[in-house]
Structures are given as structure tokens and as C-alpha cells.
C-alpha positions in Angstrom: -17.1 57.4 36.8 -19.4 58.9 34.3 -19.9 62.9 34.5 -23.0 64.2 35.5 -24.1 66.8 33.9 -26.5 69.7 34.8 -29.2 72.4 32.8 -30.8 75.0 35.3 -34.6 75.9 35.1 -36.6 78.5 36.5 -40.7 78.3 36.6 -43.0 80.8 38.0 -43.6 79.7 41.6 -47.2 79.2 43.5 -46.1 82.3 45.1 -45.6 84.5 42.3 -42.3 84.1 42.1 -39.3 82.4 41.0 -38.9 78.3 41.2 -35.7 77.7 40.6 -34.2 74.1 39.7 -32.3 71.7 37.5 -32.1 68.4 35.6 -29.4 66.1 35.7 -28.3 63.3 33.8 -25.2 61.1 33.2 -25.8 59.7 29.9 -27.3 60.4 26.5 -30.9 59.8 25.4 -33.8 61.7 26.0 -35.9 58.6 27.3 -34.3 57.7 30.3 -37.0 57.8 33.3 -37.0 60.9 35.6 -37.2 61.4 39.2 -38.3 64.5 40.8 -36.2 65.5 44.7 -38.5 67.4 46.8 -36.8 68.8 49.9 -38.3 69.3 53.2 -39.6 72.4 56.4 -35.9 74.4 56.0 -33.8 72.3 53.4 -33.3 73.2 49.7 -31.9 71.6 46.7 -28.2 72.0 47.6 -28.2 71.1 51.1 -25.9 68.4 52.7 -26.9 64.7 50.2 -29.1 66.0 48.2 -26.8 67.3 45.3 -25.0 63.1 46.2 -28.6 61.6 46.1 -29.1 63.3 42.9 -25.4 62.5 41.2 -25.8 58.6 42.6 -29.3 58.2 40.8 -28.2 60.3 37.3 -25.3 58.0 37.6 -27.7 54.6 37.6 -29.2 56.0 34.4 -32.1 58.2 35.5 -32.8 61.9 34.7 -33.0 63.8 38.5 -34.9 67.0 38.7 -34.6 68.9 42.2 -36.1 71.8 43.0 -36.2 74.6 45.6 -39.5 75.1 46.7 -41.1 78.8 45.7 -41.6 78.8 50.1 -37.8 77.6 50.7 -36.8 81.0 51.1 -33.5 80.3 49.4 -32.4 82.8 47.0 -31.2 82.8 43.7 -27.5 81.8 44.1 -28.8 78.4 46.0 -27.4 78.3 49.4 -28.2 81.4 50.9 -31.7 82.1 52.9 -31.8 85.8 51.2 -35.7 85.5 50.8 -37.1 85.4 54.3 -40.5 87.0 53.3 -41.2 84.0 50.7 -40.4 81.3 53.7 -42.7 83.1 55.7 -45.7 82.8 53.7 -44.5 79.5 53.0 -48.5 76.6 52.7 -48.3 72.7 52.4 -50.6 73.6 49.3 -48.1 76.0 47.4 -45.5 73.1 48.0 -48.1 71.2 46.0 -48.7 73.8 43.5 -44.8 73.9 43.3 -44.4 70.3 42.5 -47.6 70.3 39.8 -46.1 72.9 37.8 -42.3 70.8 37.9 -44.3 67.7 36.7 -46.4 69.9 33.8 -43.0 71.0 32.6 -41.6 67.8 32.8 -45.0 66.2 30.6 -44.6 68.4 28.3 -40.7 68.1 27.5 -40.5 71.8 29.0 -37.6 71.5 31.6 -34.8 71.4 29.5 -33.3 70.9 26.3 -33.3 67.1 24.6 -36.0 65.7 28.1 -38.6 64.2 26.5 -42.1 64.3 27.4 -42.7 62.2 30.0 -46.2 61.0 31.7 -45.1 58.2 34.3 -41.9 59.4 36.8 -40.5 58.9 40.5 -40.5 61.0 43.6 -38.3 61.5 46.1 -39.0 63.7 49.0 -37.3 63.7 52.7 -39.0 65.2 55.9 -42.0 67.6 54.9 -40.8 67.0 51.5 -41.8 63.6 51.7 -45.4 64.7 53.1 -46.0 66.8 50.2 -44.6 63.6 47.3 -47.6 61.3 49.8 -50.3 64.1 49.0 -49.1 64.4 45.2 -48.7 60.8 44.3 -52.0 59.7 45.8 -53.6 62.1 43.2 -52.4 60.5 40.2 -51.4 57.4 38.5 -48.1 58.9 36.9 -46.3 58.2 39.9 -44.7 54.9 39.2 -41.9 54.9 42.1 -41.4 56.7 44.7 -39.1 56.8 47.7 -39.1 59.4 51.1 -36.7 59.3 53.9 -38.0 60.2 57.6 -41.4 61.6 55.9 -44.0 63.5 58.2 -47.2 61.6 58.5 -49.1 65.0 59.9 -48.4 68.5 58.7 -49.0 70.4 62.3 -45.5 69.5 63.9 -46.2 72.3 66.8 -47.5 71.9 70.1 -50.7 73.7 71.3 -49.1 76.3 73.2 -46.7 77.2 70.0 -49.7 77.4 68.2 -51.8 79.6 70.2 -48.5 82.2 70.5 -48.4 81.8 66.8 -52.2 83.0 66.3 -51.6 85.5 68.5 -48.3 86.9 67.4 -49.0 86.6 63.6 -45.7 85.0 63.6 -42.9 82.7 65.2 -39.1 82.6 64.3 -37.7 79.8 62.8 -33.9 78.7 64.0 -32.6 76.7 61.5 -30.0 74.9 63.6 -28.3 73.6 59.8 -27.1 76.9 59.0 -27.8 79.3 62.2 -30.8 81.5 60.3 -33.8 82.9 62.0 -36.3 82.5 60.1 -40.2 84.0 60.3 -43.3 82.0 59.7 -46.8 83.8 59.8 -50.0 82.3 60.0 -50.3 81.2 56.1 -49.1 77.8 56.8 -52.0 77.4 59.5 -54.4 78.9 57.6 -54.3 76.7 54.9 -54.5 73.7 56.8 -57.4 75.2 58.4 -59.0 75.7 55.0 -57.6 72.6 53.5 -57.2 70.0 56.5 -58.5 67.4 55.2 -56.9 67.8 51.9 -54.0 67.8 53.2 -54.2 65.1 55.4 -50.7 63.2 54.9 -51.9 59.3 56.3 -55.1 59.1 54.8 -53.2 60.3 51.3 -51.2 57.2 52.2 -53.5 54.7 51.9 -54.3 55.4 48.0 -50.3 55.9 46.6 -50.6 53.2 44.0 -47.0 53.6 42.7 -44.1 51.7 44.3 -43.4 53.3 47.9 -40.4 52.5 49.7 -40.6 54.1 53.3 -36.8 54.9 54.6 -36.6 56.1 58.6 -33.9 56.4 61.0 -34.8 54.2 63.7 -33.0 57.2 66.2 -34.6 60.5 64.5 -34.3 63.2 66.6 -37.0 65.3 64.2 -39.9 63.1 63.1 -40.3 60.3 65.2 -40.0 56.4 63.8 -43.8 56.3 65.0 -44.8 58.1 61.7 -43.3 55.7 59.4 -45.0 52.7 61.1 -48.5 54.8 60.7 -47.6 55.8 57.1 -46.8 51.6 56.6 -49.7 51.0 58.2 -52.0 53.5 55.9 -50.6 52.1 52.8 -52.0 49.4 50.5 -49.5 46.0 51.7 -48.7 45.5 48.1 -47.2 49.1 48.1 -45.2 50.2 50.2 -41.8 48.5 52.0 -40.5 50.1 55.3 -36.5 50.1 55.8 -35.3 51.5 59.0 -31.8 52.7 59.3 -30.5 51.4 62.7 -28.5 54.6 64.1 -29.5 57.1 61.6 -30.8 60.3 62.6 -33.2 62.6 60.6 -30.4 63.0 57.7 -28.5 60.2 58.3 -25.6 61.9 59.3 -25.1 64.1 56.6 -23.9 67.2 57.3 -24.0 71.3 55.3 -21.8 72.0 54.0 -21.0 68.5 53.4 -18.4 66.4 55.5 -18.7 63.5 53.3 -21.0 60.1 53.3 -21.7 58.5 56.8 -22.7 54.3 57.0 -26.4 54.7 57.8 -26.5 57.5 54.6 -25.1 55.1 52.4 -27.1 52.5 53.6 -30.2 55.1 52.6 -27.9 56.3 49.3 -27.9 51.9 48.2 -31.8 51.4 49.5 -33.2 54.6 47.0 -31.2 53.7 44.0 -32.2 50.2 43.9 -35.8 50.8 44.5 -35.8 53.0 41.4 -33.6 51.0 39.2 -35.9 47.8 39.9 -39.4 49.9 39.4 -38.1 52.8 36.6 -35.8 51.3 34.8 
């Protein structure tokens, strides 16, 4: 099995401050296509598969750039929330600001040592992530594959009542049920969409991603319900997208953080995403 090997990053985040990341490859040459992980609402670059994800698809002979998003409120040694405040302000637009200033540095051969400049590239994003890799990808041309797993296909995920105690609060907490933090979130993410709405409408981005789109959902997600992939399917141009469902997977597919090891329906996810960018990036 070839060694993966990995070169950290830091950018200035949408939020002033640090975005923190790193490339892997498995392979020499400064050509081989790249593919950017964007992580989703209370995940981050090390959590439970997506360090595997990453080694499987360096492994098949792609560069793999993941990310913490400047809003993740993950801290500098990568698995700790430490940064509370900065997942608190946390906007579906500074996720997109986030990603923008990833692919800049990636077209202009800025992320790491011996990456080329690179104008075409994949996305991967799970959960929110995947919402935000929708919004991106349906703004360029440069996305030439991309593949989410159990994406969001709207951004508001609260009920009415949460909402209104949010307003009137100025905050709610967070339980992050993955690793037992309580987390705040103020009214930035609302406000945003209030300004933005319609720009950051996630199924009507769908219908104009004109790169490769493979749609992966557990058929029993406990978080985002099947229903969204079938309306993100349905939004997208037929000679686009493919829809996999995962019979028995949950929102992660069974993965686990810290990591217990591979489960069937995650494999099954793990075979589906490699393949889709081997046969469109490679």
C-alpha cells in the first residue's frame, strides 16, 4: 500500500482568521487532478472518515485537499472545539468565502510545494458541506466532478419555534452529540440568509451544477432526511447527476470519532466516491 503523504496550509479565513488545512498525495507528479473535502454543520477535517476518504482517494492517484472551515470552531491542534466564538459567528456565505479562497490557492499553485496550478478540480462535501460544494459548483465551470454524501437541500434546518427563541435570545447552544460540546450559535447564520436567501438557495443551485454529480444518501438518515436527495435529483440537469442510496446507512454511514474502523454501508460510500472520480478526473 503506497504511503500517503501530507503538507499542512494555513490561509486567512472569511472570518479574519486562520483556515487551516492540508494536501495529500500518494504518488509523485505535480499534475495529478485535485479534489477539495468540505465538511459539514459541526464536523471538521479529522473527524471519524474523513482523514480514510481522503487516504482512499490520494491512494487512487488524486491530490485531496481538506479543510476546516474558518466557522468550524476547531482549533489549531485539529480535534479540539477550542474556538467557540468563530463557530458562533459561523454564515453559509463565509463557508463559501472559505472554499473560494482554497480553490484561488489551489489555481494559482499556492497550497503547497510541487501542486501545480490547477483550473478544473472535484468536490467533495457531506451534510452542510455538501450544500455549500452545490452553491460553489453551480457558479463555475471548473468543477469537473463532484460527489456529496447526505447533502442539505435547504440551509434553515430549525423549526419555527427554534427560530423565533433564537431571534429572541441572540443565541442557541449547540450539542454536538459526536464529541459532547456545547456549542453557541448567534444570529449571523440567520442573518445572512435573510440578506442572501435566494443566493443561497441550495436546490435551485442544483439545477445548474454542470460538472459530474454523484448524489450518495443513506436511505435511514436520522439527520437529513432521504427526501432532500430525491429533490436535489430532481433539481439537477438528468445528464448530471446519479443518486446512490445506501440501504441501512445513517447520516455517516456508521462511522464513528474517534474512529472504530470501516462499517459495510461506509465502504459501500468509500467504493461509490472513488470510482466516480477516477472515471470523471482521472
Amino acid at each position: 500500500m503506497s504511503t500517503v503523504a501530507k503538507q499542512p496550509f494555513e490561509l486567512r479565513g472569511a472570518d479574519g482568521g486562520p483556515l487551516r488545512g492540508e494536501v495529500r498525495t500518494a504518488g509523485s507528479g505535480s499534475d495529478r487532478p485535485a479534489v477539495i473535502i468540505c465538511h459539514g454543520f459541526k464536523g471538521f477535517k479529522e473527524w471519524g472518515f474523513f482523514p480514510h476518504l481522503a487516504d482512499r482517494l490520494a491512494r487512487a492517484g488524486l491530490t485531496v485537499i481538506s479543510f476546516n472551515f474558518s466557522g468550524s470552531g476547531v482549533g489549531p491542534d485539529g480535534e479540539r472545539f477550542s474556538e467557540p466564538e468563530r463557530f458562533g459567528h459561523a454564515t453559509l456565505s463565509n463557508d463559501l468565502s472559505d472554499l473560494q479562497l482554497v480553490v484561488a490557492a489551489l489555481q494559482e499553485g499556492a497550497l503547497s510545494d510541487g501542486l501545480a496550478k490547477q483550473d478544473g478540480y472535484g468536490l467533495f462535501g457531506h451534510s452542510r458541506g455538501g450544500g455549500t460544494t452545490i452553491i460553489h459548483a453551480a457558479s463555475t465551470d471548473s468543477v469537473k466532478a463532484m460527489v456529496t454524501w447526505a447533502a442539505i437541500a435547504t440551509p434553515l434546518r430549525w423549526d419555527d419555534a427554534t427560530v423565533t427563541r433564537w431571534r429572541s435570545e441572540g443565541r442557541i447552544d449547540v450539542v454536538n452529540q459526536r464529541t459532547g460540546d456545547v456549542l453557541p450559535l448567534y444570529t449571523d447564520f440567520l442573518d445572512d440568509l435573510s440578506a442572501r436567501g435566494h443566493e443561497l438557495d441550495i436546490a435551485r443551485a442544483a439545477a445548474r451544477v454542470r460538472g459530474k454529480w454523484l448524489i450518495v444518501h443513506g436511505a435511514e438518515d436520522e439527520a437529513v432526511p432521504y427526501g432532500d436527495a430525491m429533490k436535489l435529483h430532481a433539481a439537477a440537469q438528468p445528464t448530471v447527476s446519479q443518486l446512490t442510496v445506501i440501504p441501512g446507512a445513517g447520516h455517516t454511514f456508521g462511522a464513528r470519532h474517534p474512529w472504530t474502523g470501516c462499517t459495510t454501508e461506509l465502504d459501500a460510500a468509500f467504493e461509490a466516491t472513488v470510482g466516480w472520480f477516477s472515471d470523471n478526473l482521472l
